[in-house]
KELOKOL-67755 format. One record per residue (C-alpha): x, y, z; residue in one letter. Coordinates in steps of 0.25 Angstrom, whole numbers, plus 5000, padded with zeros to 4 digits. Layout:
BEGIN
XYZA;...
This chain:
BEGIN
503952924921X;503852774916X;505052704913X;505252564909X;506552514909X;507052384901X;508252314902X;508152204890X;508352164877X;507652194864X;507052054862X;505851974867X;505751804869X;505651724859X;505351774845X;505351914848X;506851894852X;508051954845X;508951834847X;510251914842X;510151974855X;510951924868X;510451904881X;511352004885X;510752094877X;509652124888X;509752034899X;509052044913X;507752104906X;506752194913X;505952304914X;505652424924X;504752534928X;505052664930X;504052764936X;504752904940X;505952814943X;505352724952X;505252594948X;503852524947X;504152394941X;505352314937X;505552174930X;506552064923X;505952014912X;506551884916X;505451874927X;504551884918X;505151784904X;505751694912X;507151704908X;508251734916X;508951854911X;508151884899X;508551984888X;507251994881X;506552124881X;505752144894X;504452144889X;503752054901X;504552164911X;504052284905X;502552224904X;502652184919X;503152324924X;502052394917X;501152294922X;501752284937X;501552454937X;500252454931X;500552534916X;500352524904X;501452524893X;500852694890X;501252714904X;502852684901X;503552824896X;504852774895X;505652654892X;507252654897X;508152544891X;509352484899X;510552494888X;510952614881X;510552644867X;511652664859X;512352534866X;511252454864X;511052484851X;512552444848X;512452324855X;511252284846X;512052324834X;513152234839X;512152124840X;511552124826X;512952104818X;512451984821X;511251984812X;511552084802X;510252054794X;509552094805X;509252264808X;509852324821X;508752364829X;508952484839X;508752484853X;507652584853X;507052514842X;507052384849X;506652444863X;505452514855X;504952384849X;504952304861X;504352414872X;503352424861X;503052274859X;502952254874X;502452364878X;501052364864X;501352494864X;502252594854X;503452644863X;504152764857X;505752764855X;506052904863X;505352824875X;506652734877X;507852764884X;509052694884X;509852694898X;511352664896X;511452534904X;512252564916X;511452674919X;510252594918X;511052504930X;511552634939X;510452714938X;509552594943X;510552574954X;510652714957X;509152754956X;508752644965X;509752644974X;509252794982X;510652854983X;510852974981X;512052954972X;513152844972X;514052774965X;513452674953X;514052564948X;513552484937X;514252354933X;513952244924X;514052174911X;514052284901X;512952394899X;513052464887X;514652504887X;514752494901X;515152374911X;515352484925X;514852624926X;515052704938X;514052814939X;514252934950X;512752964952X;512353074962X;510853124963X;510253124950X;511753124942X;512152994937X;513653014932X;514452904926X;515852884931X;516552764926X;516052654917X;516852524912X;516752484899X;516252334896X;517652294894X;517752284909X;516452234913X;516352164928X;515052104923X;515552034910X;516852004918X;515851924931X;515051854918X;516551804912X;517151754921X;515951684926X;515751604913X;516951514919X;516251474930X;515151424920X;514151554923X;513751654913X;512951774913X;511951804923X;512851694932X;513551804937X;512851774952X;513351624954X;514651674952X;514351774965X;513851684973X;515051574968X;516051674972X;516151664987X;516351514987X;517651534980X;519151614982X;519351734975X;520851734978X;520951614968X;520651674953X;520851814958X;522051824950X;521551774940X;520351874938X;521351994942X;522051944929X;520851984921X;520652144928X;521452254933X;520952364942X;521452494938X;521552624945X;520352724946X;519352604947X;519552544934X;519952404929X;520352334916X;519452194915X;519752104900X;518352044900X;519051964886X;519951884895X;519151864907X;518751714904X;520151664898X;520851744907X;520051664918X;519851544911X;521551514909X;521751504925X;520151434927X;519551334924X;518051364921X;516851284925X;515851224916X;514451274919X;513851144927X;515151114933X;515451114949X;516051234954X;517451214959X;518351294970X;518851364958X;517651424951X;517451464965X;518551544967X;518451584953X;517151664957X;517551714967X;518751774960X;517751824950X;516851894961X;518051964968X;518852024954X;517352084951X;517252134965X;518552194964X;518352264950X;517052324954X;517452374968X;518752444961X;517752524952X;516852544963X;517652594973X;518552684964X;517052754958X;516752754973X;517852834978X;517852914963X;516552964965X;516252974980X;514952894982X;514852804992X;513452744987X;513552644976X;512552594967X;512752464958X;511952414946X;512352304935X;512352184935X;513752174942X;512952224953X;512252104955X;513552054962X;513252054975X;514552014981X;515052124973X;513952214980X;514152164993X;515752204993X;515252344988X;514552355000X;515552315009X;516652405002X;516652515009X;516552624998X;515052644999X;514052685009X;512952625001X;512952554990X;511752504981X;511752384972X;510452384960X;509652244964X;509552254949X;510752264943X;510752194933X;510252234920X;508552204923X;508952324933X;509352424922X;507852414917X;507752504931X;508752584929X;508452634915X;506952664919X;507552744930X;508752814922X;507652854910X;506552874921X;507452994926X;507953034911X;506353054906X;505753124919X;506853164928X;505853254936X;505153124940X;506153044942X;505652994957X;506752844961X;506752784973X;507552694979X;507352544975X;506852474988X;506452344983X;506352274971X;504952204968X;504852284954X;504252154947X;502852094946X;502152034954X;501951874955X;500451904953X;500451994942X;499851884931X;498951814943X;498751804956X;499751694964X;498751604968X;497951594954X;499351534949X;499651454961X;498351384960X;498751334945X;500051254953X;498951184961X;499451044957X;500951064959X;500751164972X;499551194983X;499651344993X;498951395002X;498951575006X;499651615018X;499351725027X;500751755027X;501651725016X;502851775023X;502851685035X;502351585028X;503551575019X;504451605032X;503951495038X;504251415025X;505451445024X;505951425038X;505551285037X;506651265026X;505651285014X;506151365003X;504951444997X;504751514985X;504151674987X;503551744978X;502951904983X;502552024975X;503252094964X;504552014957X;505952074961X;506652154951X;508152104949X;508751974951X;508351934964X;507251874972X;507051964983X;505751924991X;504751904981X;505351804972X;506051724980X;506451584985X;506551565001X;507251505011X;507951465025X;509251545024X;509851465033X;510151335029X;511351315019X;510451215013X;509551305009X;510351355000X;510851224993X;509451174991X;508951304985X;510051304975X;509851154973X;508551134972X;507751284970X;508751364963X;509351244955X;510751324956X;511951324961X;512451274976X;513351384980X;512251494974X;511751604988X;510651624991X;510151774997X;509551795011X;508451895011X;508451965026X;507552075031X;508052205032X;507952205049X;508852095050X;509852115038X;511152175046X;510852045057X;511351935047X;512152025038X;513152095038X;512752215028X;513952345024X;513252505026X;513352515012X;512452415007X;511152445003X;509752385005X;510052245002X;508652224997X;509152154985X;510352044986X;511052124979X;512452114989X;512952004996X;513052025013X;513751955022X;512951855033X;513551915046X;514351785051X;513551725061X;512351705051X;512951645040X;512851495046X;511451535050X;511051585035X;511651465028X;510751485014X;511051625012X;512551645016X;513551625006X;514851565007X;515451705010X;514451745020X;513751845012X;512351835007X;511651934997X;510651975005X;509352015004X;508752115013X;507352135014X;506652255017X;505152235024X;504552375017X;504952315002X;504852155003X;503752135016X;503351995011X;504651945010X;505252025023X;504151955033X;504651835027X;505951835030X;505551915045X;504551805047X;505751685044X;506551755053X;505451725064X;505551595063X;506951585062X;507551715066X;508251735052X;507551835046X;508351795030X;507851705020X;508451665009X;508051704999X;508251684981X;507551704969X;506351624964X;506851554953X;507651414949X;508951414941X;508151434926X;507251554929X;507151694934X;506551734946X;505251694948X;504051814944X;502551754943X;501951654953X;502151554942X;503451564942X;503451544954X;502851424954X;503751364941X;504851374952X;504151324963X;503951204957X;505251184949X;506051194962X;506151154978X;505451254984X;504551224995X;503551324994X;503051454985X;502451584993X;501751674982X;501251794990X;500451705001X;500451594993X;501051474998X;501451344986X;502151234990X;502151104981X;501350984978X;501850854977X;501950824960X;502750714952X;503050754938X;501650724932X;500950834939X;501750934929X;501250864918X;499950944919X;500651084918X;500751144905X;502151184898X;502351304892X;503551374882X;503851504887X;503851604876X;505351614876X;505551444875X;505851394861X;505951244859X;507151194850X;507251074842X;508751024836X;509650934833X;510950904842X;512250814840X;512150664844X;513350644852X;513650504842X;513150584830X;511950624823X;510850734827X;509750734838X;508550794841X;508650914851X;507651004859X;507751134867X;506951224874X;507551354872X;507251494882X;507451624875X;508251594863X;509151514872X;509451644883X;508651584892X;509151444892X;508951314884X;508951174886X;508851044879X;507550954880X;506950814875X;506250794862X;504950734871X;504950884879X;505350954865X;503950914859X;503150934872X;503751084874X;503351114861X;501751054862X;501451174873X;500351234871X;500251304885X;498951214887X;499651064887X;500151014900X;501450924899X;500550794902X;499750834891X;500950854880X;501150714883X;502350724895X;502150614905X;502850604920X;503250454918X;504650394914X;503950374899X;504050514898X;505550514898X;505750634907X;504850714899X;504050774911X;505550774920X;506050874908X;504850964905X;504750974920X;506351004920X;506151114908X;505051184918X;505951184930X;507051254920X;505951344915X;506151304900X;504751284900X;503551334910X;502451224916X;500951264920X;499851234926X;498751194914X;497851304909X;498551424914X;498951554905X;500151624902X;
């Protein structure tokens, strides 16, 4: 039995896009394969578009699944959707007041018409099950997690009606217990209260990582003013009042601005009242129902300071926390959940031992044909050994970007995407944030460490479980957090990789062969990406950010890339390119003395991936590409007569507003 699960929205890029529809209608995009409920492929659309977090229907994902398992659209028998029916369709009905000349489409009717259109085939109605969306969650948690039966806890923004669900599940019985309604939401509550630290939605991470650099003790009043915890596990929460009640005894800070003691310690007050509202649910459904395994999915359960004090808590034995918690994961867990409803007699999971679920980096073309295209920016010779070879690098202080195999499902880099380094010098992590990550100062970074040596440097709790995934914070046993300076947060905690040799070899002998060098056997270890993207997918992706930020070297499979020495002229040879979902924008803006002037834009996804102002002179080279024309040929030149032109495209490219390419490539 074939299952393709979606976690979307309804609309595609650009003119195929239905822009009455939020981004939060849909966010975290992707798409997964089910077989007999073992899952063959899994990927964010995001990987694939370009754009962080994108709502758009996961058209790119569904095609690189198929492809990645070798099948044809005829070989899908079921499709499973990540949101109830009846929900969704009220929430689409709610949208539309908005455009009452405009028909309300149904769910079903919308799903039907996009599977159809990327699928070129006709995809019947009764072949789509909708999955209520906290059971898309905990049924991924639970299935991949191999217990028997535990305790599930799904937490996060809102799904369907529903902000927490506790689920008893034992065997093949999947019992719901508790749920809070989205009056009381944790995830909506994290997402408020950070907007006065100048974050908003999917921020919800700095503020983590923030927290330990400030006093709880200081605004926890404040907060408690806001919620009550009430007996049998409950608790009343006014999201309404959440950022006046705040904002009366804080002052906010302006995105841009320094961080102050005070938004310091206002995070940390932040992280400690969730903590303390999910642990008085928790523990209550824990000692209601008796399990001593917990499972947590949402995306909530991407806190992993929260994580890591559920471990330490005492309640559970074992506990296991989705790495894809957030709602790309539910793809997974809807495939599963209607994989088991269609053909329970076949229904085979297994537990989830790794996640490289994603194409390959050579899946359009093999590394070195593209590498060979970068000839004038970069040169690389083959190594024998990848893995010392990039060992060797990074122990002589290079940081290297690493690039193995299949892509990573889920938000983090974990051995195939990834950029590398020396945990040990607190510097480390100052000049990755500075000038690779472009983020920032106080941001963590993760150590990856084999599974042999784990329990050496860290002190891990009985109940916590493979640590394959960073998805829980650990603490550095004492007498190495001076000695891992990059990777040890101000706490002492790290959110720890651990990497098993069976799963991740490449990236194992790595690390095993830094640690003959230097007896550390940790690297640290984050995502492939700058600021402005998502994590890097395909080898010229790879390159994009290779060559946009400080890294010292690139190691594709054997491949090993440093840089040439280029001014700004060489550039002028590569060729820009609109990706489809650009749009460039001409208007008129206020003179500050009076009167109109000319402005431009270039404009990502109707304005949900980003936009930003530019000059009239890169305004009418944008729109002369033809995919053919280099810059120098559209008339941009590197010299001060050019007025920055070359400086701002080059800038443009670097924030991923536009691609550059070598002449006389496809795609």
């Amino acid at each position: 039995m074939k299952v393709l699960g979606l976690s979307c929205g309804f609309s595609g890029l650009g003119r195929d896009r239905m822009p009455e529809l939020p981004i939060s209608f849909g966010h975290d995009a992707a798409a997964a394969l089910v077989s007999d409920g073992q899952i063959v492929a899994a990927v964010e659309e995001e990987r694939l578009n370009r754009l962080k977090h994108t709502s758009t229907f996961c058209r790119n994902a569904i095609r690189a699944c198929l492809s990645q398992a070798g099948l044809r659209a005829s070989d899908v028998d079921h499709f499973a959707y990540y949101f109830g029916e009846a929900e969704n369709d009220h929430d689409l009905q709610l949208i539309y007041l908005q455009h009452p000349g405009l028909p309300v489409p149904a769910s079903r009717e919308l799903l039907v018409e996009r599977l159809s259109e990327a699928l070129e085939t006709d995809v019947r109605p009764d072949m789509i099950s909708f999955v209520r969306h906290h059971t898309s969650h905990g049924f991924a948690a639970y299935q991949n997690s191999g217990f028997d039966s535990a305790l599930v806890v799904v937490m996060d923004g809102k799904g369907d009606s529903e902000s927490i669900s506790i689920v008893s599940a034992a065997g093949n019985d999947y019992e719901y217990v508790r749920t809070f309604d989205e009056w009381r939401s944790l995830g909506r509550f994290y997402q408020a209260s950070i907007e006065l630290l100048g974050y908003r939605a999917f921020d919800e991470y700095k503020v983590m990582g923030l927290a330990p650099y400030g006093d709880p003790r200081v605004y926890r009043p404040l907060f408690r003013s806001l919620y009550v915890l009430t007996d049998g596990g409950g608790y009343q929460l006014d999201l309404a009042k959440v950022r006046y009640g705040l904002v009366s005894q804080f002052r906010p800070r302006r995105k841009g601005e320094a961080f102050s003691q005070d938004h310091k310690d206002f995070a940390a007050a932040l992280q400690a009242s969730l903590e303390e509202i999910a642990i008085h649910v928790i523990s209550h459904a824990q000692r209601e129902t008796g399990h001593r395994r917990l499972c947590v999915a949402g995306g909530v359960g991407l806190n992993a300071t929260l994580n890591g004090s559920l471990m330490r808590s005492g309640y559970f034995d074992e506990t296991y926390f989705d790495p894809a918690a957030h709602d790309a994961g539910a793809a997974v867990g809807a495939a599963l959940h209607a994989c088991k409803q269609q053909a329970p007699g076949r229904f085979r999971p297994s537990p989830l031992r790794h996640l490289f679920l994603g194409p390959s980096h050579t899946a359009r073309e093999p590394a070195e044909t593209c590498l060979k295209r970068w000839e004038k920016f970069i040169y690389f010779d083959e190594s024998e050994d990848a893995a010392a070879a990039g060992a060797a690098l990074i122990a002589a202080g290079k940081i290297i970007g690493w690039v193995q195999g299949r892509s990573e499902f889920g938000p983090r880099a974990l051995g195939h995407r990834s950029i590398l380094a020396d945990p040990r010098p607190a510097s480390n992590r100052d000049r990755i944030n500075a000038a690779v990550k472009k983020r920032e100062s106080y941001r963590p970074f993760a150590p990856s460490v084999t599974e042999e040596e784990a329990h050496r440097f860290f002190d891990i709790p009985p109940a916590a479980p493979d640590l394959y995934y960073m998805i829980a914070v650990a603490e550095v046993r004492p007498e190495f957090r001076g000695l891992l300076g990059a990777v040890t947060h101000i706490d002492g905690t790290a959110r720890l990789q651990v990497v098993n040799r069976e799963t991740n070899e490449v990236y194992w002998r790595l690390i095993q062969e830094f640690g003959k060098i230097t007896d550390v056997p940790i690297v640290l270890n984050t995502s492939f990406n700058n600021n402005a993207e998502p994590i890097v997918q395909t080898v010229e992706d790879a390159i994009a950010t290779f060559l946009t930020t400080s890294l010292d070297a690139l190691v594709i499979d054997n491949w090993i890339a440093r840089k040439r020495q280029c001014d700004t002229a060489a550039f002028l040879d590569l060729v820009p390119v609109l990706t489809g979902h650009a749009e460039l924008q001409s208007g008129q803006s206020a003179r500050p003395g009076g009167g109109l002037d000319a402005s431009y834009r270039i404009v990502l996804d109707a304005g949900r991936g980003g936009s930003t102002a530019v000059s009239g002179a890169a305004f009418l080279v944008l729109g002369s590409c033809d995919g053919r024309s280099s810059l120098r040929e559209l008339g941009v030149a590197a010299g001060a007569a050019a007025g920055g032109l070359a400086g701002e495209i080059l800038q443009l490219w670097d924030q991923r507003f536009i691609k550059l390419r070598p002449a006389q490539t496809g795609g």
